[in-house]
C-alpha positions as CSV (number, residue, x, y, z in Angstrom):
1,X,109.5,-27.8,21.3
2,X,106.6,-27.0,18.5
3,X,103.8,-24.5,18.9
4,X,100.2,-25.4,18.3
5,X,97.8,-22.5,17.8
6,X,94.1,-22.3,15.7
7,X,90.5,-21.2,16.2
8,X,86.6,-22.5,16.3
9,X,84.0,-20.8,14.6
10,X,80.3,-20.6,14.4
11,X,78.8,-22.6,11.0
12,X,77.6,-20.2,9.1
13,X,78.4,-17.6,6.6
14,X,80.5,-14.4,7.1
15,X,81.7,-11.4,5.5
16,X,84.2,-11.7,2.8
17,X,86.4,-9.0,5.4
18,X,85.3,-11.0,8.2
19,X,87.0,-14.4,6.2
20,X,90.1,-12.0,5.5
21,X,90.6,-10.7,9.0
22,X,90.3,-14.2,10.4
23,X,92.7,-14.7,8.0
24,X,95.4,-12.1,9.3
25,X,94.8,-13.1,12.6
26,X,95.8,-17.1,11.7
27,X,98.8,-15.7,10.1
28,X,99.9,-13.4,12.5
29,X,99.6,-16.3,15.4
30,X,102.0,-18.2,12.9
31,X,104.4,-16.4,12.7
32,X,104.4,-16.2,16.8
33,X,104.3,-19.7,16.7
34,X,107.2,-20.0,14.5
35,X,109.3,-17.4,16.1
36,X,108.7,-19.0,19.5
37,X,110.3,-22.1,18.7
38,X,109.8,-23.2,15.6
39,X,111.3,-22.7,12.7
40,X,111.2,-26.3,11.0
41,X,108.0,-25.9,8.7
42,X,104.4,-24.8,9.4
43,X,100.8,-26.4,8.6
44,X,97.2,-24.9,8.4
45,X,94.7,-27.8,8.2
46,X,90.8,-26.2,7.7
47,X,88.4,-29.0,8.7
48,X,84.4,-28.4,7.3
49,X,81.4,-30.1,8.7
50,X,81.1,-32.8,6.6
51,X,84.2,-34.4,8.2
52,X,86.3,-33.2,4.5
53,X,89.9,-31.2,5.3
54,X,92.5,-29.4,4.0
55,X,95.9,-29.1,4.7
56,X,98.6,-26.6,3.7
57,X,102.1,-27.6,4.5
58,X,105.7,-25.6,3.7
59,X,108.7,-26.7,5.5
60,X,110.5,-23.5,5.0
61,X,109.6,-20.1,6.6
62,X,106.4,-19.4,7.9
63,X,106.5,-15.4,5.2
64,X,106.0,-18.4,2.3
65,X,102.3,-19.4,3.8
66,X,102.0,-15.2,2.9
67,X,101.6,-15.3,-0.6
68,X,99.3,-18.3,0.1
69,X,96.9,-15.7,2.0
70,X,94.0,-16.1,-0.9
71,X,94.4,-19.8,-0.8
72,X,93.6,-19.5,3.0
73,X,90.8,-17.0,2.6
74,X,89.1,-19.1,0.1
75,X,89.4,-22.3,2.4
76,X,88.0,-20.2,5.3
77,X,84.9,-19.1,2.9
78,X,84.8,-22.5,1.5
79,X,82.8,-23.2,4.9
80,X,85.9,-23.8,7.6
81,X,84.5,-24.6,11.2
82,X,87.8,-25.3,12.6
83,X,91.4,-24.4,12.1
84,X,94.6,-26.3,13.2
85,X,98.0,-25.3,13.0
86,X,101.4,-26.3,14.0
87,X,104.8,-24.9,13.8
88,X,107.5,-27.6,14.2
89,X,110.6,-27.9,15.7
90,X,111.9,-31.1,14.5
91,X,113.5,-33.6,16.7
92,X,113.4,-36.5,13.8
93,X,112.4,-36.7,10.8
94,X,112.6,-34.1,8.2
95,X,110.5,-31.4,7.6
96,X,111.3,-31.1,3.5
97,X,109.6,-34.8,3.7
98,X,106.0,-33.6,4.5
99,X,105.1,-36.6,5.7
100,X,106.6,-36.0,9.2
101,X,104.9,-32.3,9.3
102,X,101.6,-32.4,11.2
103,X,99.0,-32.9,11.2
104,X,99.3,-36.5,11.2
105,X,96.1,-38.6,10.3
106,X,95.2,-41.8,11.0
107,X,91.3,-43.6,10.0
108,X,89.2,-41.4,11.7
109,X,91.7,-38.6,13.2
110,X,93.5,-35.6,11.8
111,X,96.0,-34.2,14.9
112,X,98.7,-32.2,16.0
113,X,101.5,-32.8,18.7
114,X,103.9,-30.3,20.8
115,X,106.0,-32.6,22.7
116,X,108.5,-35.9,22.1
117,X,107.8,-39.3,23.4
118,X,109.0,-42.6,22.8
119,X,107.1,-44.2,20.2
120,X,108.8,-47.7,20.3
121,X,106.4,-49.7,22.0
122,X,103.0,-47.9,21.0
123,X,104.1,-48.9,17.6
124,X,104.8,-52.4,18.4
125,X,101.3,-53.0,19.9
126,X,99.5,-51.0,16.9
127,X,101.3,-53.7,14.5
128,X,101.0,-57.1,16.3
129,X,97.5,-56.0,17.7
130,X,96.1,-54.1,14.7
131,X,98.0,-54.0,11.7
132,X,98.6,-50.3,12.0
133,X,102.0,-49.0,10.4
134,X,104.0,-45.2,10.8
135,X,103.8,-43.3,7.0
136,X,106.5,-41.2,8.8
137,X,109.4,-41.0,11.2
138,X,108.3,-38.6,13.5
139,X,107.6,-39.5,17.6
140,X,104.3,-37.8,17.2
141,X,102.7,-40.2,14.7
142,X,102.2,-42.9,17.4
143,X,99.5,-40.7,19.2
144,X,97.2,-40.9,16.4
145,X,97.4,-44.3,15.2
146,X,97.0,-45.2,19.2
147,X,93.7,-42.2,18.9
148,X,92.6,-44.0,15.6
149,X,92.1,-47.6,17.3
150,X,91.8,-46.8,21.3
151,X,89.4,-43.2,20.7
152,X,88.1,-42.9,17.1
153,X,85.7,-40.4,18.4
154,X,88.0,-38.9,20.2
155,X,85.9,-40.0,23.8
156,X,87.1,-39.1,27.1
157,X,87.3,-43.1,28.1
158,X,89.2,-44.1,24.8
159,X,91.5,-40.8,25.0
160,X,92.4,-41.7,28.7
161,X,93.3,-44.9,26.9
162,X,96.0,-43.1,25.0
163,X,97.5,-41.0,27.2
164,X,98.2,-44.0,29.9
165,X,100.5,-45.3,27.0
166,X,102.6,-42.3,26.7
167,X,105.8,-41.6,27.9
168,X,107.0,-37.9,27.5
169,X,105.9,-34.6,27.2
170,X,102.9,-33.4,25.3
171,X,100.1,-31.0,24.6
172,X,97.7,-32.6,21.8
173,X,95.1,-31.3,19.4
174,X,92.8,-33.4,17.7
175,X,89.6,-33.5,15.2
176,X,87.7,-36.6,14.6
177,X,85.8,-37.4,11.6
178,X,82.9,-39.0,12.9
179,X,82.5,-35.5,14.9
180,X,83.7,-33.4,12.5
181,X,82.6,-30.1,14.1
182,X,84.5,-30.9,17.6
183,X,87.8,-29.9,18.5
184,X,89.7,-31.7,21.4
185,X,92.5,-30.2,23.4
186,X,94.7,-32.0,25.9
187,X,97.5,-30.4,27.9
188,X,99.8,-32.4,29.2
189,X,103.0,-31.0,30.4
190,X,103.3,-28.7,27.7
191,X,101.0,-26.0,27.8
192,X,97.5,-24.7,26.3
193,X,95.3,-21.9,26.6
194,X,92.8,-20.5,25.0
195,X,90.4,-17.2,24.0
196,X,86.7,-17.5,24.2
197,X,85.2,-14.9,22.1
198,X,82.0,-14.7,22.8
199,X,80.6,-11.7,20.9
200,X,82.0,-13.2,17.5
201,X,81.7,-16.9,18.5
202,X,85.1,-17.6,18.1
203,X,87.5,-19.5,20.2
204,X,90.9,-19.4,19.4
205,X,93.6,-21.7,21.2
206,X,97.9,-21.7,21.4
207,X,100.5,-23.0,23.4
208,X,100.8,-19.8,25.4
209,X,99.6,-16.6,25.7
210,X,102.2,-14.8,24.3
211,X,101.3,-16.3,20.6
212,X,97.8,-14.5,20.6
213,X,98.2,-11.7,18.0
214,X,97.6,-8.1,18.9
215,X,95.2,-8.0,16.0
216,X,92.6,-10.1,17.8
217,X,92.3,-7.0,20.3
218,X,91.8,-9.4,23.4
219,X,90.5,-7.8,26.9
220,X,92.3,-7.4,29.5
221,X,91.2,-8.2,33.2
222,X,93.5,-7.4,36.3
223,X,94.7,-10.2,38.2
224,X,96.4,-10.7,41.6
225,X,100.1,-12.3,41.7
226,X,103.0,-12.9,44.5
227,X,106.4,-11.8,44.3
228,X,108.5,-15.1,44.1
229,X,111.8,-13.5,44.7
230,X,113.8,-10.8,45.8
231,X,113.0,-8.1,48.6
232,X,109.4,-8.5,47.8
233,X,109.5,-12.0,47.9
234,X,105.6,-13.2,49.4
235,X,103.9,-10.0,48.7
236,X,101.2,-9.2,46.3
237,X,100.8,-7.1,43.5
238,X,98.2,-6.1,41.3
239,X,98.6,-6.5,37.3
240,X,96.7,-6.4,34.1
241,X,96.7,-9.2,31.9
242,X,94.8,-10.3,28.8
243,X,91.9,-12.2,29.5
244,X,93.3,-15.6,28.1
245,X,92.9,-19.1,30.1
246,X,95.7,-21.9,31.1
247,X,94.9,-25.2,31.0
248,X,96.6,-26.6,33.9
249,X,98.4,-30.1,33.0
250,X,95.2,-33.0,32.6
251,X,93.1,-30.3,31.6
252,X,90.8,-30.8,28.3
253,X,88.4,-29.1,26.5
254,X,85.9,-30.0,23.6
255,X,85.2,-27.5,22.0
256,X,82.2,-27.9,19.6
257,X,81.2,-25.8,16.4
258,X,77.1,-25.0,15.9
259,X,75.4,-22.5,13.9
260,X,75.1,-19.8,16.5
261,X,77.0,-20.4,18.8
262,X,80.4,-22.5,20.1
263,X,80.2,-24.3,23.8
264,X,82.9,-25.4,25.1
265,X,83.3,-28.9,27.6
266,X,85.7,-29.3,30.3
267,X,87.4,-32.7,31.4
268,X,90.4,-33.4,33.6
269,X,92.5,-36.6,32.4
270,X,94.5,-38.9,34.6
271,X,98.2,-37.7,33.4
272,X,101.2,-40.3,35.0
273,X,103.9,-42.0,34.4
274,X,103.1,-45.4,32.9
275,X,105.7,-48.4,31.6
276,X,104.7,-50.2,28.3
277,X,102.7,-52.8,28.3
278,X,101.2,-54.7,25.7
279,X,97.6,-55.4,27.5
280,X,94.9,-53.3,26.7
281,X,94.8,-50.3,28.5
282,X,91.5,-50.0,31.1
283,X,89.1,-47.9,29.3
284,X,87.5,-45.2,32.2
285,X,83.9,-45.1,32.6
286,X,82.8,-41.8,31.0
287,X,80.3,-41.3,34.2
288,X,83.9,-41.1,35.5
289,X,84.0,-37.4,34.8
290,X,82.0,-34.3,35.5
291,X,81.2,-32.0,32.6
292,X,81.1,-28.0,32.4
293,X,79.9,-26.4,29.2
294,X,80.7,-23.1,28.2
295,X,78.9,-21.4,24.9
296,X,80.1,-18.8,23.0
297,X,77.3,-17.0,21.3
298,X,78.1,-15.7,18.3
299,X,76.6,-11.9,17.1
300,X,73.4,-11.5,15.6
């Protein structure tokens, strides 16, 4: 499947070596990503808090984005709050047509997709119902047209919305442009975690902890586990681990950009099993769910 990966960071200015570092770091997750399983083409979109973005796409190894490095410094010192990338493994559509790279955008939503489902029906009800067409020929696509019309803010209620329509696997990334400075993760079956960095207010995301670079010189934290096999089998043992969080499958997290800090908001989804339907999906009450916010203060 495809890796997703990216970072949060406090609004407001930094260091030209602070830009370039951040810089490295993006790249060095990229080439993670790709080497995980990717391999199809890589994208960098920077989103800025006036709801503007840019996105860099190459379908061909992720060493071409390295001679774009100044071209990603400059968008990072250009004022980037957010950073979202994918590296795809295709499973239709191809990557030399850049439409079918992510990040797919729809009206209000730019957002990225590890996972395949079946688009068929989504598509059906976003024509008949609302006039909304694919640009591409990628699965993914369907998510964010759905997102665009069911949670154009990208609200727990509406998002619940879309994930009762899907059928597949998935972990989802998504920025909306009426809240520009928000980024939503969702995991699904397919994993997420994430870094909170508090002394730098940065929090950088991926699809699994092994994609977080060295460079970012995470802490580590010692953790008790249980021998699954073997002679050992039901015993513990003590080991040391980076201190980087799993989202467990419903898990989400908004996580929000402000000028001294980034919080972060925890919300479980409903994942299942659901067959298509063309009704309109019951939209959850957001009362429904119970909030925990996390900030990440950046240094002074």
């Amino acid at each position: 499947m495809c890796r997703l990966g990216g970072v949060v960071l406090t609004n407001r200015p930094k260091t030209v070596e602070k830009y370039r570092q951040i810089a490295e770091d993006l790249l060095m997750m990229l080439v993670r990503m790709e080497d995980a399983l990717g391999g199809d083409g890589n994208s960098i979109t920077f989103h800025y808090p006036n709801g503007s973005y840019r996105i860099i796409k190459e379908h061909r190894k992720v060493n071409r984005l390295f001679s774009r490095y100044e071209e990603i410094v400059q968008n990072l010192m250009d004022g980037a709050i957010i950073v979202q990338m994918h590296s795809r493994l295709s499973t239709c559509g191809p990557s030399k047509q850049h439409e079918n790279m992510h990040p797919f955008t729809h009206g209000s939503i730019i957002g990225c997709h590890n996972g395949q489902i079946a688009d068929k029906y989504i598509w059906q009800e976003m024509k008949q119902l609302y006039g909304v067409k694919p640009y591409s020929t990628t699965d993914s696509e369907a998510i964010f047209a759905a997102m665009s019309v069911y949670a154009p803010t990208l609200r727990p209620n509406g998002v619940q919305e879309v994930l009762d329509m899907l059928e597949g696997t998935f972990a989802i990334t998504a920025v909306s442009k009426h809240e520009p400075n928000m980024l939503m993760l969702v995991a699904g079956s397919n994993p997420l975690a994430y870094w909170n960095n508090r002394k730098e207010g940065e929090v950088w995301y991926a699809s699994t902890p092994s994609l977080f670079p060295d460079t970012l010189n995470i802490p580590t934290k010692t953790i008790t586990k249980t021998y699954t096999y073997g002679k050992n089998k039901g015993k513990q043992y003590k080991t040391t681990v980076r201190n980087i969080i799993e989202l467990d499958e419903g898990d989400g997290l908004y996580i929000r950009s402000h000028k001294k800090r980034v919080t972060i908001e925890k919300v479980e989804f409903d994942i299942q099993w659901y067959q298509y339907s063309f009704n309109k999906y019951r939209a959850w009450d957001d009362e429904w769910y119970t909030w925990e916010i996390e900030d990440t203060k950046g240094s002074q």
